[in-house]
VMD Tcl script that builds the backbone (N, CA, C; Angstrom):
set m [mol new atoms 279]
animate dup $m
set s [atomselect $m all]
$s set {name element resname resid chain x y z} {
  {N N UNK 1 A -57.253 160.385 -0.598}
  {CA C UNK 1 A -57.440 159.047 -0.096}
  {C C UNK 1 A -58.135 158.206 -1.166}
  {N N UNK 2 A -57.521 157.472 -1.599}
  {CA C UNK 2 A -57.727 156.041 -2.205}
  {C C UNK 2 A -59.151 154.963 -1.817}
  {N N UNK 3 A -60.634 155.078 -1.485}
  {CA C UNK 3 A -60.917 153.640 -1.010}
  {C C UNK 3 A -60.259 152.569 -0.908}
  {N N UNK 4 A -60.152 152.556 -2.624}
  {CA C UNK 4 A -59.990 150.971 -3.286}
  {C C UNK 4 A -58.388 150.167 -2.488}
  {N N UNK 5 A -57.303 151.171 -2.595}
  {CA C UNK 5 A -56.549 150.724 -1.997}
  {C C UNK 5 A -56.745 150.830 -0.496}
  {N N UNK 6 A -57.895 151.529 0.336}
  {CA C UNK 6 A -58.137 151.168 1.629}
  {C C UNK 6 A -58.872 149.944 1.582}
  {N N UNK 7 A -59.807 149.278 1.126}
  {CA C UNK 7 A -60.813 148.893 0.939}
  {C C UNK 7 A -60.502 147.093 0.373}
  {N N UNK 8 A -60.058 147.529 -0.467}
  {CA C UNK 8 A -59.316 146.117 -1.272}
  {C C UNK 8 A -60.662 145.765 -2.347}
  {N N UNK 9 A -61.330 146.757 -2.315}
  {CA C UNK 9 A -62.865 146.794 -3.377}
  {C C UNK 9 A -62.611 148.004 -3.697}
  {N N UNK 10 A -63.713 148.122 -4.920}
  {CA C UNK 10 A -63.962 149.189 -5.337}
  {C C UNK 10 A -65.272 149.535 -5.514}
  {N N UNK 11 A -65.797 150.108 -3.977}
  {CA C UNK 11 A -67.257 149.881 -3.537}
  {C C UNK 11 A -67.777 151.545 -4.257}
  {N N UNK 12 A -67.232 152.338 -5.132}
  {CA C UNK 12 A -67.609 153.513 -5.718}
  {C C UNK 12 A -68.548 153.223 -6.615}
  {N N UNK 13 A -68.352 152.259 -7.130}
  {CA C UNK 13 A -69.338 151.914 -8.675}
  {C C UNK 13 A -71.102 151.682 -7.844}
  {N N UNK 14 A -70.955 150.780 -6.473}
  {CA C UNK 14 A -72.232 151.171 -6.126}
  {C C UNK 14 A -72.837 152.061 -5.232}
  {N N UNK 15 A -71.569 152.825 -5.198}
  {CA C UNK 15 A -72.362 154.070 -4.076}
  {C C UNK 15 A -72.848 155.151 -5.328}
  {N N UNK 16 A -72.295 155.156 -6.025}
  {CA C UNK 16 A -72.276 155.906 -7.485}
  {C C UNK 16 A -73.711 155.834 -7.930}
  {N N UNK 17 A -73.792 154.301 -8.445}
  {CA C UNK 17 A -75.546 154.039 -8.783}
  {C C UNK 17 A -76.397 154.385 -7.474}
  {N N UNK 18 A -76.326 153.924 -6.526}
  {CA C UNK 18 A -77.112 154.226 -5.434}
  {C C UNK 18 A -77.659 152.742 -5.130}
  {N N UNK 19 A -77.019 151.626 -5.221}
  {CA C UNK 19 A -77.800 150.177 -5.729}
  {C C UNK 19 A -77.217 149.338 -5.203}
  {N N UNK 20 A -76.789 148.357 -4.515}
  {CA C UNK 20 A -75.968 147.260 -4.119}
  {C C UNK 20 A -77.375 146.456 -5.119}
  {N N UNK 21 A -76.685 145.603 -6.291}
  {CA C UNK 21 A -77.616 144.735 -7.163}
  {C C UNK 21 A -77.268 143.101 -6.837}
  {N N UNK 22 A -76.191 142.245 -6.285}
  {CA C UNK 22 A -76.057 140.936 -5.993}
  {C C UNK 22 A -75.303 140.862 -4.927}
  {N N UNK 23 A -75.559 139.786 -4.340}
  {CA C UNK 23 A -75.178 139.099 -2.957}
  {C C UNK 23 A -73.577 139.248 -2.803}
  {N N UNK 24 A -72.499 139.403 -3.770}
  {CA C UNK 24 A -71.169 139.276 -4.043}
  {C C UNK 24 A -71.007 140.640 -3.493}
  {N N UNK 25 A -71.390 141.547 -4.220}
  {CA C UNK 25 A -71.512 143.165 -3.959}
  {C C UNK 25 A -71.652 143.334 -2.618}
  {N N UNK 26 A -72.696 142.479 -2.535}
  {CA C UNK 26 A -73.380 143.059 -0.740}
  {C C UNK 26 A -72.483 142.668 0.620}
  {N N UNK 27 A -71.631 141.314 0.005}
  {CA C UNK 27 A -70.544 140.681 1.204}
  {C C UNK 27 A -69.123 141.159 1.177}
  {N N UNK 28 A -69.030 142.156 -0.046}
  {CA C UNK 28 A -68.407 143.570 -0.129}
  {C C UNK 28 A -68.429 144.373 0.501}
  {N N UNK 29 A -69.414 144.932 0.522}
  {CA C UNK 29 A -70.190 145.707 1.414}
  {C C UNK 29 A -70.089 145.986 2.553}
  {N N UNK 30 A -70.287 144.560 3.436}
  {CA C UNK 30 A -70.276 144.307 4.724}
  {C C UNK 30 A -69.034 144.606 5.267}
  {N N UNK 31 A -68.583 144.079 4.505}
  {CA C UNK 31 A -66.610 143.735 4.539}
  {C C UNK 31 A -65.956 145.198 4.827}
  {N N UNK 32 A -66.206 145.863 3.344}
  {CA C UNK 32 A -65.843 147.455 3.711}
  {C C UNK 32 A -66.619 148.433 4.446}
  {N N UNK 33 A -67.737 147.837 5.133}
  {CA C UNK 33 A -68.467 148.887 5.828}
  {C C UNK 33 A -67.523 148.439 7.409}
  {N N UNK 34 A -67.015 147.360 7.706}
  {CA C UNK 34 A -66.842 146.961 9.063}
  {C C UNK 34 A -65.295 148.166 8.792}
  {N N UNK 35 A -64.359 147.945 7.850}
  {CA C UNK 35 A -63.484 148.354 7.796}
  {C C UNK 35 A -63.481 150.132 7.945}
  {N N UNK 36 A -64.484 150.665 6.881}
  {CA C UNK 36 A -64.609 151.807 7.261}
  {C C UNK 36 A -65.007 152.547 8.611}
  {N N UNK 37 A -65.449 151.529 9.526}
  {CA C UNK 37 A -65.917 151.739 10.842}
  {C C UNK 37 A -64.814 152.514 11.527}
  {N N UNK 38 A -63.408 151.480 11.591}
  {CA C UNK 38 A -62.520 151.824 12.309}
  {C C UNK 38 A -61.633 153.192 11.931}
  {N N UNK 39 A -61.899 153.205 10.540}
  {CA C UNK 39 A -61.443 154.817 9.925}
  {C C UNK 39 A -62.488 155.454 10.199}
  {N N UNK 40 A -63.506 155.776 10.163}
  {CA C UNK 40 A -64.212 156.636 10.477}
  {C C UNK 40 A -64.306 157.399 10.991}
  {N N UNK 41 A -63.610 157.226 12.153}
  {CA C UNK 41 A -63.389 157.908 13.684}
  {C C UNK 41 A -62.126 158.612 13.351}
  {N N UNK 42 A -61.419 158.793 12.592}
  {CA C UNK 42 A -60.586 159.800 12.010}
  {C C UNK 42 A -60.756 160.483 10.907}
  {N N UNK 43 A -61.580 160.522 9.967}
  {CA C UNK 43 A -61.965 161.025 9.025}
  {C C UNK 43 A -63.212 161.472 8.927}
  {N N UNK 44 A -64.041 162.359 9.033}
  {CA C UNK 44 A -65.076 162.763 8.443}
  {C C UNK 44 A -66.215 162.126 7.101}
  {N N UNK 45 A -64.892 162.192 6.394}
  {CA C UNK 45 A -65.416 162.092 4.619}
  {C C UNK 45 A -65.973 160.633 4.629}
  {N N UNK 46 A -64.800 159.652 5.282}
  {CA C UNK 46 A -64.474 158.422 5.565}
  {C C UNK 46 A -66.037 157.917 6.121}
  {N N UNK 47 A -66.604 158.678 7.115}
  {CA C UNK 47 A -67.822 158.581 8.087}
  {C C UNK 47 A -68.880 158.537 6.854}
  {N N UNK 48 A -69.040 159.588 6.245}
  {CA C UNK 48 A -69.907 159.985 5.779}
  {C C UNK 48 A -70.450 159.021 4.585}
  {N N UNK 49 A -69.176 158.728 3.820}
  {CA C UNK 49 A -69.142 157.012 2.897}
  {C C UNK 49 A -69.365 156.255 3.499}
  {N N UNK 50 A -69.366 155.881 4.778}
  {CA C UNK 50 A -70.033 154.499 5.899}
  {C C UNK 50 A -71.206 154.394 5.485}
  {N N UNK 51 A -72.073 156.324 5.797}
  {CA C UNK 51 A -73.244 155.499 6.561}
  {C C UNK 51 A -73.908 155.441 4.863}
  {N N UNK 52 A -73.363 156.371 3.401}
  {CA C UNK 52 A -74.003 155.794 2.637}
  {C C UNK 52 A -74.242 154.483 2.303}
  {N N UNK 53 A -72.627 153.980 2.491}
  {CA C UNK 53 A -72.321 152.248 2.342}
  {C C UNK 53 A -73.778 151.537 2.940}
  {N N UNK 54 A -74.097 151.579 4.314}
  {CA C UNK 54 A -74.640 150.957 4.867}
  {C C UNK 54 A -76.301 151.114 4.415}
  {N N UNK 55 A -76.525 152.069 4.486}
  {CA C UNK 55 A -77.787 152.543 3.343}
  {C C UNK 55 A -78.202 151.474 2.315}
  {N N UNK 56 A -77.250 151.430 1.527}
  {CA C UNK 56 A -76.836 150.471 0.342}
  {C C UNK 56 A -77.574 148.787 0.836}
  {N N UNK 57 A -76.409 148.708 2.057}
  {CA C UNK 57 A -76.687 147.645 2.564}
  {C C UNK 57 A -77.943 147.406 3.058}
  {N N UNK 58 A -78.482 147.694 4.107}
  {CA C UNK 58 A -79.761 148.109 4.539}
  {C C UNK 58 A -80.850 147.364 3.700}
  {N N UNK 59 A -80.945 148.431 2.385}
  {CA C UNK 59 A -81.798 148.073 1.669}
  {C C UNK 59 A -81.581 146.848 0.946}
  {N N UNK 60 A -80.331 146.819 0.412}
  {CA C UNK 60 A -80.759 144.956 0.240}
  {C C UNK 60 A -80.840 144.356 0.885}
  {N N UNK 61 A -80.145 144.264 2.104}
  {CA C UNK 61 A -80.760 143.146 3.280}
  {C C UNK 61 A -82.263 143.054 2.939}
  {N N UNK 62 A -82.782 144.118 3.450}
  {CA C UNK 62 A -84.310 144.735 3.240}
  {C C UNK 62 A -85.096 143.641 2.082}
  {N N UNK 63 A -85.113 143.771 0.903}
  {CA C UNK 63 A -85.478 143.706 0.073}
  {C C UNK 63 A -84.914 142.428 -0.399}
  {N N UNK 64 A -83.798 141.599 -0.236}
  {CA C UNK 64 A -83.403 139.835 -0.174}
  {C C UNK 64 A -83.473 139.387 0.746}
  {N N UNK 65 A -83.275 139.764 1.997}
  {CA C UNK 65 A -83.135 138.915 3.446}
  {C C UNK 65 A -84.310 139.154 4.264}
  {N N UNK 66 A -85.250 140.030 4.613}
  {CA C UNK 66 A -85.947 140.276 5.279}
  {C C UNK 66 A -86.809 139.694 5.739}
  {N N UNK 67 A -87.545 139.332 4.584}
  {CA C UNK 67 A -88.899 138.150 4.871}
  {C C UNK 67 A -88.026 137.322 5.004}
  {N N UNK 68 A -88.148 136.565 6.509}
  {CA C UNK 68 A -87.298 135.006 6.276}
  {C C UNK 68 A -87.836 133.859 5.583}
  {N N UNK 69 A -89.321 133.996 4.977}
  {CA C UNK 69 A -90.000 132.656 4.366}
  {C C UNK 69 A -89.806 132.247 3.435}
  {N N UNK 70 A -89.498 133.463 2.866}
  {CA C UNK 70 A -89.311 133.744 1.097}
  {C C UNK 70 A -87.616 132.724 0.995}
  {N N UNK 71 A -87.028 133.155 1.830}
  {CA C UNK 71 A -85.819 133.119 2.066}
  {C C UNK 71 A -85.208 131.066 0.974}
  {N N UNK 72 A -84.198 131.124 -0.091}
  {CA C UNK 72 A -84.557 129.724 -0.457}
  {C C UNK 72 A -83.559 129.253 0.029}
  {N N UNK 73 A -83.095 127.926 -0.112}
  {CA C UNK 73 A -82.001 127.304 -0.117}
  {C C UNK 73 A -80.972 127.665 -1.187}
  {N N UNK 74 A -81.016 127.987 -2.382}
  {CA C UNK 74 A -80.376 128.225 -3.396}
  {C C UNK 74 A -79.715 130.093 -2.718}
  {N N UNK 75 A -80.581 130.523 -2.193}
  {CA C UNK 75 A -79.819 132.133 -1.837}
  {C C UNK 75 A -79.276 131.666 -0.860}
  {N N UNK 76 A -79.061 131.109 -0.129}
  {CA C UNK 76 A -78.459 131.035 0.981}
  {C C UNK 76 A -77.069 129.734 0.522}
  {N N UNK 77 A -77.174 129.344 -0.427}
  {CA C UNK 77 A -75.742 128.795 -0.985}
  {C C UNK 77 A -75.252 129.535 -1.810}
  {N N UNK 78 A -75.811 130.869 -2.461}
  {CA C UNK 78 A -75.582 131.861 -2.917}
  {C C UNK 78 A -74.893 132.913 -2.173}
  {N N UNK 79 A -75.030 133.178 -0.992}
  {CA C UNK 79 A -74.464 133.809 0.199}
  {C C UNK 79 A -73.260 133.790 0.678}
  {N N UNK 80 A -73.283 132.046 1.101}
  {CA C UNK 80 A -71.922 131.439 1.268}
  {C C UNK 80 A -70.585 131.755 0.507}
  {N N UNK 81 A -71.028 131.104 -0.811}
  {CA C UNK 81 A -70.048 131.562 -2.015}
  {C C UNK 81 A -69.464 132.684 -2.162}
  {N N UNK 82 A -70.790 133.452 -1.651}
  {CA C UNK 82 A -70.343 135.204 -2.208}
  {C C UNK 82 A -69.444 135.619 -0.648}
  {N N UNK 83 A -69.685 135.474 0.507}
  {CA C UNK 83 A -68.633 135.627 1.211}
  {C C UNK 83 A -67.637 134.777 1.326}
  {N N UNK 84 A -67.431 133.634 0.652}
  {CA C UNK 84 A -66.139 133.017 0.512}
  {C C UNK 84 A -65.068 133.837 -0.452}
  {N N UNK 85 A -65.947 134.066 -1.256}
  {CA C UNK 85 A -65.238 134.770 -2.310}
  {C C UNK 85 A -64.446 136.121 -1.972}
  {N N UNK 86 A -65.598 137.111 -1.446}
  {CA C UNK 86 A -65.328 138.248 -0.896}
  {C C UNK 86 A -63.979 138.071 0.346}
  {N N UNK 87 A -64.230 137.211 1.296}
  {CA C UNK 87 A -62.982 136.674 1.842}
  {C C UNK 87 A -61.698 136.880 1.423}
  {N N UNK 88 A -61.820 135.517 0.557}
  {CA C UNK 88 A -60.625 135.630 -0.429}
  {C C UNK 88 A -59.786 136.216 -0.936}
  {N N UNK 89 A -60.514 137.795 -1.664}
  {CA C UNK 89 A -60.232 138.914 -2.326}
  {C C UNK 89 A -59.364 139.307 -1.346}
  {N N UNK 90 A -59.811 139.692 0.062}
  {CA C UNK 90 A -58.787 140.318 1.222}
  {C C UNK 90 A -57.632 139.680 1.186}
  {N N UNK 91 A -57.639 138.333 1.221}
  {CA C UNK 91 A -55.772 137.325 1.059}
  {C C UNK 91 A -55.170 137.842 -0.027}
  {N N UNK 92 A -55.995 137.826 -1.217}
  {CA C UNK 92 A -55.063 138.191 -2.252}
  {C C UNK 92 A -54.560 139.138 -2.649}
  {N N UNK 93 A -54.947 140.428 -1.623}
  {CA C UNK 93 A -54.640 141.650 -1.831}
  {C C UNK 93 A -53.306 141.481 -0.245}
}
mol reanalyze $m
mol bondsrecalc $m
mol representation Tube
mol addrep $m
């Protein structure tokens, strides 16, 4: 099994590091963690890459989103972009 062609990402490079590092990555993330949801439940292996995925996720939420005070205007038009983008990627595949 392929992710990338499940996936329409190629979310290996950060399960690999252990790191989701920018907001683009992370609305990746989201994207292929919802997707892997519905495989999951037939695959094992499939499961088991979820809940690292989400791990991933987790902690950056954690560590960019958490404190809402901190939180700026500039990340949060940073956000947007990065799930517009991430969007996108799915049409063009």
């Amino acid at each position: 099994m392929n992710l990338k062609e499940l996936l329409h990402y190629n979310i290996t490079s950060f399960l690999e590091k252990g790191l989701i590092d920018n907001e683009l990555d992370f609305q990746r993330g989201k994207i292929a963690s919802r997707k892997l949801r519905l495989l999951s439940k037939e695959n094992e292996k499939v499961n088991k890459t979820r809940k690292a995925l989400n791990k991933l996720l987790y902690n950056y939420e954690q560590k960019h989103w958490a404190d809402f005070e901190s939180v700026t205007d500039e990340q949060i038009k940073e956000s947007e972009i990065a799930k517009q983008t991430a969007s996108k990627e799915i049409i063009i595949f």
